[in-house]
C-alpha positions in Angstrom: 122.2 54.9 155.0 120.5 56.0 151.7 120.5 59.3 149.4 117.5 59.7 147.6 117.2 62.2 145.0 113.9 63.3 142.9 114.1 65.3 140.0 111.0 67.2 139.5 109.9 70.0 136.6 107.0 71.6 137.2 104.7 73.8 134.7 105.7 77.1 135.6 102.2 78.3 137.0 102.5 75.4 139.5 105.7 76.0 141.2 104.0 78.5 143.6 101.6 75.2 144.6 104.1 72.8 145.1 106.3 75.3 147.2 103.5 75.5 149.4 102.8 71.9 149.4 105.8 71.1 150.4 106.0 73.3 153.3 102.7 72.0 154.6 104.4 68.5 154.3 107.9 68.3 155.3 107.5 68.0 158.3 105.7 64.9 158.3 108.3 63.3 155.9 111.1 64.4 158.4 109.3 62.9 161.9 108.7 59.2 159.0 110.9 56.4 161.1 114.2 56.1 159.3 114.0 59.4 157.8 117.2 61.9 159.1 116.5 64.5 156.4 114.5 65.8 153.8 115.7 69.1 151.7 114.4 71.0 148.8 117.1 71.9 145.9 115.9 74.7 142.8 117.5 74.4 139.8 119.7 77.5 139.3 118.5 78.1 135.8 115.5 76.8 135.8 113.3 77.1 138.3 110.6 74.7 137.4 112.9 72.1 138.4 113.3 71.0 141.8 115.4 68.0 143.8 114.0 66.4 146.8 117.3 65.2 148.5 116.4 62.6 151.7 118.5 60.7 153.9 117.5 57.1 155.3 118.6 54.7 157.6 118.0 52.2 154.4 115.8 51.7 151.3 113.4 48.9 154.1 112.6 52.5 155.8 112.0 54.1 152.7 109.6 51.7 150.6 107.8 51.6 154.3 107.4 55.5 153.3 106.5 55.3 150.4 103.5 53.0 151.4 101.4 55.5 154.0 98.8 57.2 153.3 101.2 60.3 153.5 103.0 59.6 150.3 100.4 58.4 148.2 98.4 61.7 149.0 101.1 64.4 148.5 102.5 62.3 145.7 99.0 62.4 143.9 98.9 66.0 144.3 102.4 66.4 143.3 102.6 64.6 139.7 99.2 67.0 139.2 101.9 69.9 138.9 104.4 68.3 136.5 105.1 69.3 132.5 107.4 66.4 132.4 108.1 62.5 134.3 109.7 62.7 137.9 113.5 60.9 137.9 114.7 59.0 140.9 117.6 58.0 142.6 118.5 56.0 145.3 122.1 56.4 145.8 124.9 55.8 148.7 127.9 57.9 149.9 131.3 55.6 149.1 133.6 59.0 150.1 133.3 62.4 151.6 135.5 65.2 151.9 
């Protein structure tokens, strides 16, 4: 299993937009083979700055994502929102409480 994390600001006016963006899409990311999650995080002080957090059965599942037609449209239409260049991270849990 993978973590991936995306660290997104937005310009202020355009966090309305993406909120509703992502509603319309989440669903489709969730039902993606090898996806087990997909969660929205606001930053507590900011709140032009938002986390995607996913869960994947591996980064094969993933990249397969991120090559539909799916992700290259709400991507698109994503970075049109942004003041500043997305962050990523694929990461994996070594230790839970």
């Amino acid at each position: 299993m993978i973590n991936r994390i995306v660290k997104m600001t937005f310009r202020e006016d355009a966090v309305p937009q993406f909120l509703e963006l992502f509603e319309d899409v989440r669903c489709l990311i969730r039902a993606q083979t090898g996806c087990h999650s997909v969660e929205l995080l606001q930053d507590v002080r900011d709140p032009r700055v938002m986390f995607t957090y996913s869960i994947w059965d591996h980064e094969g599942a993933l990249n397969d994502y991120r090559q539909t037609q799916l992700f290259a449209e709400t991507w698109k239409r994503t970075k049109s929102l942004f003041s500043d260049k997305a962050q990523a991270w694929s990461v994996q849990m070594i230790n839970q409480a």
